[in-house]
Steps between C-alpha positions, in 0.01 A plus 500: 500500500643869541580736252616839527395784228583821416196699331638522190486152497204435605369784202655229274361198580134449393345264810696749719368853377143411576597433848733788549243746456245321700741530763558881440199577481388304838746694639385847426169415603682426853607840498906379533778656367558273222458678162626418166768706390592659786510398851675172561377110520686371800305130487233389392394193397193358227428115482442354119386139436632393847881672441571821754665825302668719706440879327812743614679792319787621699656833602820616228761723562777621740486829642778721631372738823682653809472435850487827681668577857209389647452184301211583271470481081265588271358246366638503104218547274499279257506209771157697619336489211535110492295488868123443540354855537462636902798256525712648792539220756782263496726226671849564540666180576911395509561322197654159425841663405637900650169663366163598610196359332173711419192362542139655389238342721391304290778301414601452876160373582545209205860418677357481896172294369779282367735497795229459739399172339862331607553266733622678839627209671739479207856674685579635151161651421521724844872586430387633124199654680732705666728605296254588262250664704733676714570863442173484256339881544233662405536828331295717303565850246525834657277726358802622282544152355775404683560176714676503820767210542535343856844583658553088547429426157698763360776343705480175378521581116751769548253765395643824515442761223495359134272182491340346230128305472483206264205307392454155600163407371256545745747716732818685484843487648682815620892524511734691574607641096875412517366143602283450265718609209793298642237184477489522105915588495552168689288306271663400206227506121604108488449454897137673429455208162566239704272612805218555292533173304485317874256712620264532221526094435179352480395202753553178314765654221806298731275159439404585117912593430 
């Protein structure tokens, strides 16, 4: 069985607390980044009475920035404060629709331990492989904070001046502003209802109805 929690939760729930600061506190000892409060729980996972708990509390927030003539941004800094500290490496990768997706390392290493685990005779899992991996750069903060997008990439999300950074749990998307905003204008409040009703269903709740 797999469960995900937010730490909040897990502060409510009385078998889980115990755990949850076991975990931290094995952590620190490991000298990671993970610290209560501040830096950010990608994954992690604790095991109670034979059940596996996934522990993860997301990035928040969409940040506006500009692209300058040579395709860097400062990195906005509220979306800083959310990273691990001495956090300044990252994949840029195409995203699924016309944006770019930011990865911090350690989110990207979760996703290839996964994707190298799938079956590469499979036609479809080399074609994803692909798509996916291609384009995917490595890029780190200048000293002045800012983060130097690819000339390719920038193409392929239409990147050219205003752009905006938007949190997608353990990563975050970048668009081009006028792109993003038109997202939420072409979305309707009872379009959004009925998504997250279908989305949000629980497995089984189709049988039990």
């Amino acid at each position: 069985m797999h469960m995900l929690f937010s730490l909040k939760q897990l502060q409510l729930h009385p078998v889980l607390t115990y755990s949850r600061f076991f975990l931290v506190d094995k952590y620190k000892r490991l000298k990671t980044p993970l610290k209560v409060g501040k830096s950010v729980i990608l994954c992690q996972q604790v095991v109670i009475l034979g059940k596996t708990y996934s522990l993860m509390q997301g990035f928040h927030g969409e940040y506006a920035a500009t692209v300058d003539a040579k395709g860097r941004f400062l990195l906005p800094g509220g979306l800083k404060k959310q990273l691990p500290e001495a956090e300044d490496r990252f994949i840029l990768a195409r995203g699924f629709e016309k944006c770019l997706t930011l990865y911090p390392l350690k989110s990207w290493e979760l996703i290839i331990a996964k994707i190298s685990k799938l079956n590469d005779f499979d036609p479809k899992v080399r074609q994803f492989r692909r798509q996916f991996l291609g384009g995917a750069t490595e890029i780190e903060l200048d000293n002045a904070g800012r983060m130097l997008l690819p000339a390719s990439l920038r193409e392929f999300a239409s990147l050219n001046k205003d752009i905006v950074l938007a949190a997608a749990l353990d990563r975050f998307e970048i668009w081009d502003a006028a792109k993003y905003n038109q997202l939420f204008e072409d979305f309707s409040p009872e379009a959004f209802s009925d998504l997250a009703a279908e989305v949000m269903k629980e497995k089984g709740d189709e049988k039990n109805g």
